[in-house]
N, C-alpha and C positions, 0 to 999 in steps of 0.2 A: 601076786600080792602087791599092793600100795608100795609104792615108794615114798620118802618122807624130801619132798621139796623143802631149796632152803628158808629156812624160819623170816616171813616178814620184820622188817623194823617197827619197834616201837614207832608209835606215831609222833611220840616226840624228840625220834631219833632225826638221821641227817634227813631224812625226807618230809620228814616236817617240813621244810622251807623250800620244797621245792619251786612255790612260787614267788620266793623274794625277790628275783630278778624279773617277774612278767611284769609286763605294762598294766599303768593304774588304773585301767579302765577294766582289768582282767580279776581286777583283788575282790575277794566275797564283799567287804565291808562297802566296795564304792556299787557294787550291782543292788545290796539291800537297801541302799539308800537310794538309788536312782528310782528302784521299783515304789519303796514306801512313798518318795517323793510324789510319782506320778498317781498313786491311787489316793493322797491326802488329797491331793489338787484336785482328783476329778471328783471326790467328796463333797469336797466343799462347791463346785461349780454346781453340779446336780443339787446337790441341795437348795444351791441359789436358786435356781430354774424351778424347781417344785416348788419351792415359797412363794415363788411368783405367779405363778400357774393355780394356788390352791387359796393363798393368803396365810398368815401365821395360824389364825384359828381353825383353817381346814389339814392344813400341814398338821399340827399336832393332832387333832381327830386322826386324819389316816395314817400318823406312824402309830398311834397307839391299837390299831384295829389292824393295820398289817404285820404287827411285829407277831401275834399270837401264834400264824400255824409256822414260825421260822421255827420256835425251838423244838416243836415234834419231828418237821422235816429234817431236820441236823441231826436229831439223836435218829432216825430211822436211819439214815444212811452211816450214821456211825456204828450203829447195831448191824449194817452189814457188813462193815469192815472192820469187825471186831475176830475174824479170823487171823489176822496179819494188819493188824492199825497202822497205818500211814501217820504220818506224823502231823500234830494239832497246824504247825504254821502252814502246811500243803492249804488243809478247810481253811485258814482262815483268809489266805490269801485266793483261793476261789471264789468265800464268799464276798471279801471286800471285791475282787474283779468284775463281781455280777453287779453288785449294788452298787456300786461308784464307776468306773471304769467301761463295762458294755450298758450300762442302764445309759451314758453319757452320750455315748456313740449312736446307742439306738436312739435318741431323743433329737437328737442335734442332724442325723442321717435320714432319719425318719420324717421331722419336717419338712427338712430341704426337700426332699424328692416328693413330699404330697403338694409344695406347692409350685413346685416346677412342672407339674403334673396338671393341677390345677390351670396355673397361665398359660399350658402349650393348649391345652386342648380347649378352658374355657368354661369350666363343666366342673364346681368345685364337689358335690356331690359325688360324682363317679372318682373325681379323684381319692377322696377319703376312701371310695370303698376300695379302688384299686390301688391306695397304699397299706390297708389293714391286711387284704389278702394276697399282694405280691413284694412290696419293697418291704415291709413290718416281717414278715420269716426271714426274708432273706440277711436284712441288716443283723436283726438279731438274734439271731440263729450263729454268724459270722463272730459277732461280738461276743458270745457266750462263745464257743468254739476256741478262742483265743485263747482264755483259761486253759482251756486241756491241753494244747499244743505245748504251752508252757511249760507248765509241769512235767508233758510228756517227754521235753526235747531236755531242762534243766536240770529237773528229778528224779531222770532218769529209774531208781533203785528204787523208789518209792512208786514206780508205775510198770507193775508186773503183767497183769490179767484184766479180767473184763470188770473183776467187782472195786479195782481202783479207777476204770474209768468212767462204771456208773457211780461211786461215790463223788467224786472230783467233779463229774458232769452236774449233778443233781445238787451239790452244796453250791455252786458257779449258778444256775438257774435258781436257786431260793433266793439269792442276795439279791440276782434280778428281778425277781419277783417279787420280792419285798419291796426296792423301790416304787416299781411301778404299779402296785397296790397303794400304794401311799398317793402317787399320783390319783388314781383313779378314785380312791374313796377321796380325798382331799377335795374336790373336782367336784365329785357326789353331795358333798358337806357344803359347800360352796350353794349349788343348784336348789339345796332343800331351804340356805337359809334363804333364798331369794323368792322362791316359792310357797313359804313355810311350812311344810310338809314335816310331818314327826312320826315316827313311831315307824311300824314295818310296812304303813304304806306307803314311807319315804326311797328316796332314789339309794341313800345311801345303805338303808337295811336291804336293799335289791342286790346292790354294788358288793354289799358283803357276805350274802349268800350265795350268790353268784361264784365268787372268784375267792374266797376264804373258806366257805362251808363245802359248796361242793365240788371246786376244782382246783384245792391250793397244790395239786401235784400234777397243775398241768404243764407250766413250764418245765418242772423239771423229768416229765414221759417226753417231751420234745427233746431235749440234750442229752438224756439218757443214750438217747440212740447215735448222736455223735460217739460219745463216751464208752459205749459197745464198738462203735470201730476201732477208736483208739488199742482200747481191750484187748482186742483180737489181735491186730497190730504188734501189741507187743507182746506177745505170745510166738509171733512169727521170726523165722529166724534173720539173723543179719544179713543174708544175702538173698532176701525177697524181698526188694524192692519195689516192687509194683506192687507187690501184697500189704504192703505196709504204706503204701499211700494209696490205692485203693479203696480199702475197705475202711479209714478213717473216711474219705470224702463222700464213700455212699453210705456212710451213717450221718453223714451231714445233710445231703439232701433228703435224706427219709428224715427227719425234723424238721428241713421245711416244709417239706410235703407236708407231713402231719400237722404243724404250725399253721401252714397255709388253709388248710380244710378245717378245723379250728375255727379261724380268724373267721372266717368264709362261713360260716352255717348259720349267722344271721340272714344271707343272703337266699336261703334255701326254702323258705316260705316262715309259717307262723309257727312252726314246730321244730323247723331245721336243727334248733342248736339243742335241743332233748336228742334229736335222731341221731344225729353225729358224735352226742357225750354218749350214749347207751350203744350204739351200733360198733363203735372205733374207740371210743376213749377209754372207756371200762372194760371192753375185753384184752386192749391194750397194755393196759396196766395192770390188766392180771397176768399176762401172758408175759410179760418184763418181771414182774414179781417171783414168777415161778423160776425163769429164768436165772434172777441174781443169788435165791437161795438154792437152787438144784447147783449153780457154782461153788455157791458155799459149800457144798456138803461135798462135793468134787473135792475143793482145797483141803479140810480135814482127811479124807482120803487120799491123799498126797500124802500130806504128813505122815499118816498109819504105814505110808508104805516106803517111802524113802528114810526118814528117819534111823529105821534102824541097821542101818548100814554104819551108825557112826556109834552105836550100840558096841556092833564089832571092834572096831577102833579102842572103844573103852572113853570116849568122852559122854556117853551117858549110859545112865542104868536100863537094864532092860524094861523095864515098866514104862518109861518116856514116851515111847514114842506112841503108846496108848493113850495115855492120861493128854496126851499134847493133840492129839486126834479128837478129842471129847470136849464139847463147848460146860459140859455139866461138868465135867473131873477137873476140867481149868478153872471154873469156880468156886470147885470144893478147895482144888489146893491155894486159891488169893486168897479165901475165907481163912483158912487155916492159917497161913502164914500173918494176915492183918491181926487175928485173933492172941499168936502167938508174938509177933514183933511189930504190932502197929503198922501204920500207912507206908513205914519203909519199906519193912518187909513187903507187902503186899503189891509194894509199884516193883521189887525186883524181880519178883514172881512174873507178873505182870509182863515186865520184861523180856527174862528169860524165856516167857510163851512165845512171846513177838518175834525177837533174834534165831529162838529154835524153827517156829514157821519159815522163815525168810533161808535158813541156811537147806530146810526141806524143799521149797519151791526153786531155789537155786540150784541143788544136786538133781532135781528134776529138768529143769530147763539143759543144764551140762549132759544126763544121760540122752538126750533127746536133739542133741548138738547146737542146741539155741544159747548155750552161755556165751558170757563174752569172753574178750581175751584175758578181762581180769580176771576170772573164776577162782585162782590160786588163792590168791589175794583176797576177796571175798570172802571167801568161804572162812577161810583163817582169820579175817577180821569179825567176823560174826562167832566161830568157835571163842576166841577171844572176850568176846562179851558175853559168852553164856559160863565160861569156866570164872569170870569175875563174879558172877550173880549166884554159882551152885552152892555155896553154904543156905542161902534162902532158900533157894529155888527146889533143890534136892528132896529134903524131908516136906516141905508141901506138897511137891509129884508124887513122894512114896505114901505120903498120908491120903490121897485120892486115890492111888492105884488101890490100896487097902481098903478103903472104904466101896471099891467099888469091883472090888475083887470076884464077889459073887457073879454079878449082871456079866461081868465078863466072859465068866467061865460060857455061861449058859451062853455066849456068844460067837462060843468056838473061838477064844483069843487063846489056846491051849492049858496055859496052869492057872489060868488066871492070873491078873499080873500084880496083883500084890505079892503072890510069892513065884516068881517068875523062873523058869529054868533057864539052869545056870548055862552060859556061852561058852564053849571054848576059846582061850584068846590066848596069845602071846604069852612068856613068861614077865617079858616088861611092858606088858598094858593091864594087868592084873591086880595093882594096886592103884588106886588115884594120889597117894599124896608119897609115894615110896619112888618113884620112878624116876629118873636122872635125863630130865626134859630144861630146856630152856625158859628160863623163871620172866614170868608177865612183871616182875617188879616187887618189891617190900607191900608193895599196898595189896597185893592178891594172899598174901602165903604162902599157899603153897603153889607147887606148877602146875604145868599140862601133863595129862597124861600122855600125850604123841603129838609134837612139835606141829604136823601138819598131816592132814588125811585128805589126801586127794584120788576119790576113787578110779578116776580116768587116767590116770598115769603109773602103767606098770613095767 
């Protein structure tokens, strides 16, 4: 049987200030300012650069025609990490890193070496084409890469499996892509008014069906595959090292690879670049697609199946770990709750789905001996936020598990878990608000049902 480790500190107990003594270069507030610093700056450079490159009148034409497929791309890849949501600042600082930061890198790397290329050899032709399909993957391939590293080495908790590093990869290459859509139609915009060309015979309706209509998810199939190493990576456990630097670097060359033949299928005759998007790109991106949702469906059965170990315990009802396994039943219960307690209710719901995923994929990583050394700590801090949220949270799980009690049955989930059979447990984990646990504070009400449930320590 569990043993009950001792109960962590409030957070705004003595360990709260754990780091009032570290050096100021160690304090959150001077890192978010170094970092916001560094990507305003490289904002506003790039955008100098583009202005200049396109003129004010083409600049505005190409951000207005590049900004379009960002917000499908964003919400696609938030729809697949709608499993376990990462948090809004993780995407926003990927996508500013793509658009400001490696768009900067690539522009400014990318020159220098086509025209040192250029002057060595004499041959500025060969050199364009030998910078579009060797130094252009490799720079930015490097520079998007950066992002993920980031997040992966800082954010550690936020970067669990493969579908946080196709999400993080793929928001990091939209921002990229966006920029440099802007560049390219701006450029396009430019070439038609000198030529005066209009309508879809111009350069820039080419420019934009091209790289908006029918490949605006090619940068991000190129990082994606970085972002599946990471993935994998960290799935692997702490004392694989070679595995864990590894298999991030050969998802990196496999985007330039693919980056590179990309670039390159101009070069392939008068058809190259249809054979190379039909032959490679498209079964590509089908074969990643199936991939990120066959994970998807992996992590929900996770949840179905670790979860209710804390069932036992008595910190959730037995229906939970169903209704939290179901992307429909987590619907039915935000609706419900939005319905009954407005937007609050519905982001605590919300919530509670998110903290309960994370404390399933953690108890999974721990059986499997990949957790860390905090696990204890962890797990308690996330049980922690889901006993704050269960007066919401509660009756919209039971109001799905009910509503979807039928389909269950027929599913072999045994009573169906609207009316769930009853667990045997303990005499003092049998009540949720009667039990003589250590109180979360005046602002929760009532306590925990069991101070701490740590399945690996008996």
């Amino acid at each position: 049987m569990a043993t009950c480790p001792p109960y962590p500190t409030h957070p705004t107990g003595p360990t709260g200030g754990a780091l009032r003594h570290a050096h100021w270069w160690q304090r959150r507030w001077v890192r978010y300012s170094a970092l916001s610093t560094l990507l305003a700056l490289s904002g506003l450079v790039i955008l100098a650069l583009v202005r200049e490159q396109t003129g004010t009148e083409g600049f505005l034409v190409g951000l207005g025609l590049a900004v379009l497929p960002v917000p499908l791309l964003v919400a696609a890849f938030r729809w697949l990490d709608r499993v376990e949501p990462g948090p809004w600042r993780n995407l926003l600082f990927s996508f500013a890193w793509g658009a400001c930061a490696a768009a900067l890198i690539a522009i400014v790397a990318n020159s220098f070496a086509t025209r040192w290329i250029a002057t060595a050899t004499a041959d500025p032709s060969h050199a364009d084409t030998l910078g579009a399909t060797v130094i252009a993957p490799i720079v930015e391939e490097l520079a998007k890469a950066a992002a993920i590293l980031l997040v992966f080495l800082f954010r550690r908790r936020d970067f669990t499996g493969i579908v946080d590093g196709v999400v993080i990869a793929g928001v990091t290459a939209t921002g990229f892509a966006f920029t440099e859509n802007i560049l390219y139609l701006g450029t396009a915009f430019g070439t038609d008014q000198l030529t005066g060309d209009r309508g879809i015979a111009s350069v820039t309706a080419a420019t934009f069906f091209v790289r908006v209509i029918m490949s605006p998810f090619a940068h991000p199939l190129f990082t994606v595959l970085t972002g599946i190493g990471f993935g994998i990576a960290a799935l692997s456990g702490e004392r694989q090292h070679v595995r864990r630097v590894l298999l991030p670097f050969l998802g990196l060359l496999l985007a330039m690879g693919m980056h590179a033949m990309w670039n390159g299928s101009s070069t392939f005759g008068e058809y190259g670049f249809f054979a190379v998007y039909a032959a490679f790109m498209v079964p590509a991106f089908g074969l990643l697609t199936w991939l990120v949702i066959w994970t998807r469906q992996r992590e929900l059965r996770t949840v179905r199946e670790e979860l209710p170990a804390y069932v036992v315990a008595g910190w959730l009802s037995p229906s939970e770990p169903f209704v939290l396994g179901s992307m429909r039943d987590r619907r039915v219960a935000r609706q419900y709750a939005r319905h009954r307690g407005g937007r609050p209710a519905a982001r605590a719901v919300a919530q509670y789905e998110a903290y309960a995923t994370s404390l399933a994929f953690l108890r999974h990583r721990g059986r499997r001996g990949r957790a860390g050394a905090d696990f204890v700590v962890r797990e308690q801090e996330l049980l922690h936020e889901l006993w704050h949220r269960r007066e919401f949270a509660r009756p919209a799980l039971e109001h799905a598990a009910a509503a979807q009690a039928g389909p269950r049955h027929e599913h072999g989930y045994g009573h169906g878990y609207g009316h769930p059979a009853p667990l045997p447990m303990p005499v003092h984990w049998q009540s949720y608000g009667q039990v003589n646990a250590p109180s979360y504070g005046p602002a929760y009400g009532q306590t925990a049902p069991y101070p701490a449930y740590n399945p690996y320590r008996t």
